[in-house]
C-alpha positions in Angstrom: 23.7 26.2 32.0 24.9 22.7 33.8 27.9 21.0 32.4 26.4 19.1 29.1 28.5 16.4 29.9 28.1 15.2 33.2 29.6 11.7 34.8 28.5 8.8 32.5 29.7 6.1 34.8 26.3 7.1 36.9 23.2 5.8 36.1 21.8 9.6 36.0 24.3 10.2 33.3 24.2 7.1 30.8 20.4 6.6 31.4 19.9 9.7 29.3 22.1 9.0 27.1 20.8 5.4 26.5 17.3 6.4 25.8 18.5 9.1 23.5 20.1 7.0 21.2 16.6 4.8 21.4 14.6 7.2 21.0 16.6 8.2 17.8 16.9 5.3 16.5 13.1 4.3 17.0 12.1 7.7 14.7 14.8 6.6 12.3 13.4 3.4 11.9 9.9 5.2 11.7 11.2 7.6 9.4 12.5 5.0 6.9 10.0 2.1 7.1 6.6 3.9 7.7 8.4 6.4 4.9 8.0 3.9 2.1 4.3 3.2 2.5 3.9 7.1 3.0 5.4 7.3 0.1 3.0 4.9 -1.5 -0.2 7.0 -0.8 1.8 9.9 -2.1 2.4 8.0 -5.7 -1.4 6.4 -5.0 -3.2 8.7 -7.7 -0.5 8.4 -10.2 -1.4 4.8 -10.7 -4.0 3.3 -12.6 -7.5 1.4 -10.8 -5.3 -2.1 -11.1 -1.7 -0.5 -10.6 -3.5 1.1 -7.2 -4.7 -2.3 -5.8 -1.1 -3.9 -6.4 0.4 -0.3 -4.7 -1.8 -0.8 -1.6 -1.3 -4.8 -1.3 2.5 -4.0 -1.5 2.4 -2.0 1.8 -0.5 -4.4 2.9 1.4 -6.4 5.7 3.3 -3.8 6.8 2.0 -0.6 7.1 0.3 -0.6 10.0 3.1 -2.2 12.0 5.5 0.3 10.9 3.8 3.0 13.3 4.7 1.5 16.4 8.5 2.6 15.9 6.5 6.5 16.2 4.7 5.2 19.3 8.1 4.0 20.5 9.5 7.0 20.0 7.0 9.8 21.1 6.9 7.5 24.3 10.4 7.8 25.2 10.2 11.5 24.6 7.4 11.6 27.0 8.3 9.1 29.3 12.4 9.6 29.5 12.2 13.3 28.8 9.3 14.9 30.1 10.5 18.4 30.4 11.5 18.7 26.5 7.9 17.1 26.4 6.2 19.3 27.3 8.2 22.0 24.7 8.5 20.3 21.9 4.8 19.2 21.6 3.3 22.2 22.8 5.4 24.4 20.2 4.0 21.8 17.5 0.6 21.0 18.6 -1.2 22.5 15.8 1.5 19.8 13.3 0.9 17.1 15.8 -2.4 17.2 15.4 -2.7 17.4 11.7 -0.3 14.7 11.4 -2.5 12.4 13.4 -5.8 13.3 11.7 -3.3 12.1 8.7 -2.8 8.9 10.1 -6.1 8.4 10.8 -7.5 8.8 7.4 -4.8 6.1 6.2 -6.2 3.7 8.5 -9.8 4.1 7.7 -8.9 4.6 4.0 -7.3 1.4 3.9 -9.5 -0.9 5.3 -12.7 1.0 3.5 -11.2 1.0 0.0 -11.1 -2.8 -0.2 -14.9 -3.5 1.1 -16.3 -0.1 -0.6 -18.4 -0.8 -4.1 -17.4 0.1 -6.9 -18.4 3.9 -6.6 -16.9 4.9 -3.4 -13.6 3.3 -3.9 -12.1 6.2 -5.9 -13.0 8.4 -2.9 -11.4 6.1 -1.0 -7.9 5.9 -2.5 -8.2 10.1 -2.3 -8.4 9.9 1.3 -5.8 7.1 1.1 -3.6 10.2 -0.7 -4.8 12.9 1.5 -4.0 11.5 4.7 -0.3 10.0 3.6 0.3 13.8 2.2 -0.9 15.5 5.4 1.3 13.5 7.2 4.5 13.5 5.2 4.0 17.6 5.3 3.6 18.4 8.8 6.6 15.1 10.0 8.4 17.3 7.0 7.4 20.5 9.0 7.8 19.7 12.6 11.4 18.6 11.4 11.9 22.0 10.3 10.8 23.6 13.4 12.8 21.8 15.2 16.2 22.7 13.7 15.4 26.1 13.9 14.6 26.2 17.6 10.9 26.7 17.4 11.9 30.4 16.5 8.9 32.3 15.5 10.0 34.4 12.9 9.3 34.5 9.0 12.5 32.9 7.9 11.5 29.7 10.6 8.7 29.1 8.7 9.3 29.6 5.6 12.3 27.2 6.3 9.8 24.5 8.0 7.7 24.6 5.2 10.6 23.8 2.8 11.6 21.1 4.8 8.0 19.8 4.4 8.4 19.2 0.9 11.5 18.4 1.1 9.9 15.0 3.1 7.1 14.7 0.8 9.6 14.3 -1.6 12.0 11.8 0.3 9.1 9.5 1.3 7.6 9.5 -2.0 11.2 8.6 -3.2 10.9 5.5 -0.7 8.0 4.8 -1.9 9.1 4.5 -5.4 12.0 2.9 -4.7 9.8 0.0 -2.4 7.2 -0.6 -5.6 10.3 -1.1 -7.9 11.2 -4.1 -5.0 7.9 -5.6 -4.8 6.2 -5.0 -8.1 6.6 -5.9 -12.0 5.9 -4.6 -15.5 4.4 -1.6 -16.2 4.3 -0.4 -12.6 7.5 -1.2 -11.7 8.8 1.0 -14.8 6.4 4.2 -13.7 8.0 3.3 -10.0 11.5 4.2 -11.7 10.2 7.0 -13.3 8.6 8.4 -10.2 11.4 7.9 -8.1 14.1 10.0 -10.3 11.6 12.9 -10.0 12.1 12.4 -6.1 15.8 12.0 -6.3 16.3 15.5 -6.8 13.5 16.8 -4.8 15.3 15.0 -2.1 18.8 16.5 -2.7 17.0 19.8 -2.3 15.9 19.3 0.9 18.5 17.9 2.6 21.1 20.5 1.3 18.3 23.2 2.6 18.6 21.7 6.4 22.4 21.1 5.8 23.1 24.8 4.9 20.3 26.2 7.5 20.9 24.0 10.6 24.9 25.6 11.0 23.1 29.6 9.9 20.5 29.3 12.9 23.2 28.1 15.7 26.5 29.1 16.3 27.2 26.0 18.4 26.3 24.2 15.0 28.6 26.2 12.6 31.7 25.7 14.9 30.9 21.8 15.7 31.0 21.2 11.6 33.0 24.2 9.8 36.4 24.6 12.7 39.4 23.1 11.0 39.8 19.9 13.3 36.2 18.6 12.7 36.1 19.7 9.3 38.9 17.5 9.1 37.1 14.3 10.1 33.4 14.9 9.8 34.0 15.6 5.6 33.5 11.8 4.8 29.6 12.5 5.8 28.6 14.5 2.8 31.1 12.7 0.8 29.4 9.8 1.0 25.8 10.7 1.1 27.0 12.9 -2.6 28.4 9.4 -3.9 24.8 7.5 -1.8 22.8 10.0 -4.1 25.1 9.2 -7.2 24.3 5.6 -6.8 20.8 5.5 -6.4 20.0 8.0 -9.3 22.9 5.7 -11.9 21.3 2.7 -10.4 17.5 4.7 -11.7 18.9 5.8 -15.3 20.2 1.7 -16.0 16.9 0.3 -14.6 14.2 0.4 -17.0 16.6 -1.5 -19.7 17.0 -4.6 -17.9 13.4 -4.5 -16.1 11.9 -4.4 -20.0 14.2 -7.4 -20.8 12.2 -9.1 -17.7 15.8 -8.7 -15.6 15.2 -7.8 -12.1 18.4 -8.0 -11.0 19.7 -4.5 -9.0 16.0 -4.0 -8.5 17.0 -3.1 -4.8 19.7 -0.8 -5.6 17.3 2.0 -5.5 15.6 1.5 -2.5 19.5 0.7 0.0 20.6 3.7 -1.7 17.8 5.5 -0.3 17.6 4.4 2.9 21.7 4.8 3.2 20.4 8.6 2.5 18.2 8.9 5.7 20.5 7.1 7.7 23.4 9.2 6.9 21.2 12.6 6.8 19.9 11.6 10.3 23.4 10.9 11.4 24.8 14.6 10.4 21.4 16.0 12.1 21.9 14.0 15.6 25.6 15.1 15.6 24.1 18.4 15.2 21.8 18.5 17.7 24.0 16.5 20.3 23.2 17.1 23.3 20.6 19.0 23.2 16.7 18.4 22.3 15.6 21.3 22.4 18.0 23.6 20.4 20.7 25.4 22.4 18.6 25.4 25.4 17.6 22.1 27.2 20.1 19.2 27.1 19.1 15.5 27.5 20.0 15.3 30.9 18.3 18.6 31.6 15.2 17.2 30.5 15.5 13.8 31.3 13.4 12.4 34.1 14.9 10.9 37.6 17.3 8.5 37.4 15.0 5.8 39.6 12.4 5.9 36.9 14.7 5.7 34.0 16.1 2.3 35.3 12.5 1.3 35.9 11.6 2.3 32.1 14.9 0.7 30.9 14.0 -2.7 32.3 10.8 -2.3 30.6 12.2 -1.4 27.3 15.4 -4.5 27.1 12.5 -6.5 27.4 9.9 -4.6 24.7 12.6 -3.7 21.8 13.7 -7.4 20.4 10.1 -8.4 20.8 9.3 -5.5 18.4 12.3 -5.9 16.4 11.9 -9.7 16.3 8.0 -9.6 15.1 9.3 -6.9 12.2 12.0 -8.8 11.1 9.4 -12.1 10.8 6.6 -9.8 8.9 9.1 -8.7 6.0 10.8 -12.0 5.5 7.2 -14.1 5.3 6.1 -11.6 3.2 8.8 -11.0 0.7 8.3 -11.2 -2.9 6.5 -9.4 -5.1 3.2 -8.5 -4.2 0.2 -9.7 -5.5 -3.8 -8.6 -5.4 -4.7 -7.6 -1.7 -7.9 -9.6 -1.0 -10.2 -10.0 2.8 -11.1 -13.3 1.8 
């Protein structure tokens, strides 16, 4: 195998690296973003006819936007990386293309729910479900999969499917934690309820790809458990044990000030959360780092030449703020609690 680490003062060793850390951080952003209005079709059938209306208008604005961070990201991969390209999504076709059959019934849902009569619209808001839980499953699975290597074996899938809940879970749990942001009354108290249900799903799941991820690679075990690392990296579960703390303390105190009409803290759920994902996907990149496809293609193995990277960099400086910018305008025009989606 080449040396992982080759000269990073060359553009054909920072390019990589560069698009790597875009690429993450566009699926992170996917992950946590697109994640709370996942986790809103999730919760969708738990509501009542009214509750479901203010559910849906609360993602309203938003939703749809949200998937262009998965574009981003499955574009780099493609683009950047074709070699892992052409492994990764060929060993998860079959999730791939659940998950976009998924997507697809969210889309149609949302926009059919709305105009449907009066009849039809329960069906509707199923679909609505059905597609945000097919998706959250197989992003869930895929994830597992991955960490293992695409190993077929019993114990790979048995472990995918875990993780696959173990999603479900964590987006529903961002879902929860969003309606408890933008909605009031009795909603917002079933949002509280619903979220310390997905607290500890949550917890499960991430100590599930914690303890596997170092079991299925020795590279793994010896980058987290030798003394030296041990030594520094401890402050990462540390402080996604005291994130969890937080957010389920910040759930239990809640409902008493939100039934005295006191909405202060009512973000406290949803940071914590998100400081969850962001440190979870920290320990899995430093896991996986260098490689994309596990213990067998780095990222300048797969990467593409170094010509066309600087032609798809130039491209991208110019993309990202655009995308960020236009994100960052939707969720401060449409902050606040949300109110009655209408297509007047």
């Amino acid at each position: 195998m080449p040396e992982p680490f080759p000269d990073l003062t060359t553009p054909a060793g920072w390019l990589p690296l560069a698009f790597m850390l875009v690429m993450g951080l566009a699926i992170l952003a996917y992950v946590i973003l697109d994640g709370f209005d996942l986790g809103v079709g999730l919760l969708l059938q738990f509501g009542t006819d009214e509750q479901k209306d203010t559910m849906i208008a609360s993602i309203g604005p938003f939703w749809d936007a949200n998937e262009t961070w998965l574009v981003l990201g499955v574009g780099i991969l493609l683009v950047a990386f074709p070699y892992a390209h052409g492994i990764i999504l060929g060993a998860l076709y079959l999730p791939v293309a659940l998950m976009l059959i998924g997507l697809t019934m969210r889309g149609v849902a949302f926009d059919f729910r709305v105009k449907a009569k009066a009849e039809h619209k329960a069906a509707w808001n199923m679909t609505f479900f059905v597609g945000s839980l097919i998706a959250s499953l197989t992003q869930g699975y895929m994830l597992g999969r991955l960490v293992t290597g695409f190993v077929d074996n019993s114990f790979s899938f048995l472990f995918a499917s875990l993780i696959a809940l173990g999603m479900a879970a964590g987006y529903a749990l961002l879902g929860a934690t969003w309606l408890i942001i933008k909605t009031s009354d009795e909603l917002q108290l079933r949002a509280v309820a619903w979220a310390k249900r997905s607290v500890v799903l949550l917890a499960i799941g991430i100590g599930a790809v914690s303890l596997a991820t170092p079991i299925v690679s020795e590279r793994v075990f010896d980058k987290w458990f030798s003394l030296e690392n041990l030594i520094v990296l401890w402050p990462i579960p540390a402080m996604t044990l005291v994130t969890f703390f937080i957010a389920y303390r910040s759930l239990v105190r809640l409902p008493v000030r939100l039934q005295q009409g006191n909405q202060y803290g009512d973000w406290v759920p949803f940071a914590s959360t998100v400081g969850i994902f962001m440190l979870a996907f920290h320990g899995l990149a430093y896991s996986l780092f260098p490689y994309l496809v596990m213990d067998e293609m780095t990222i300048w193995e797969a990467a593409a030449a170094p010509k066309s990277l600087m032609f798809i960099f130039v491209g991208a400086v110019i993309v990202l703020p655009v995308i960020v910018g236009y994100s960052i305008f939707a969720y401060r025009v449409f902050r606040g609690k949300a109110t009655d989606l209408r297509y007047d």
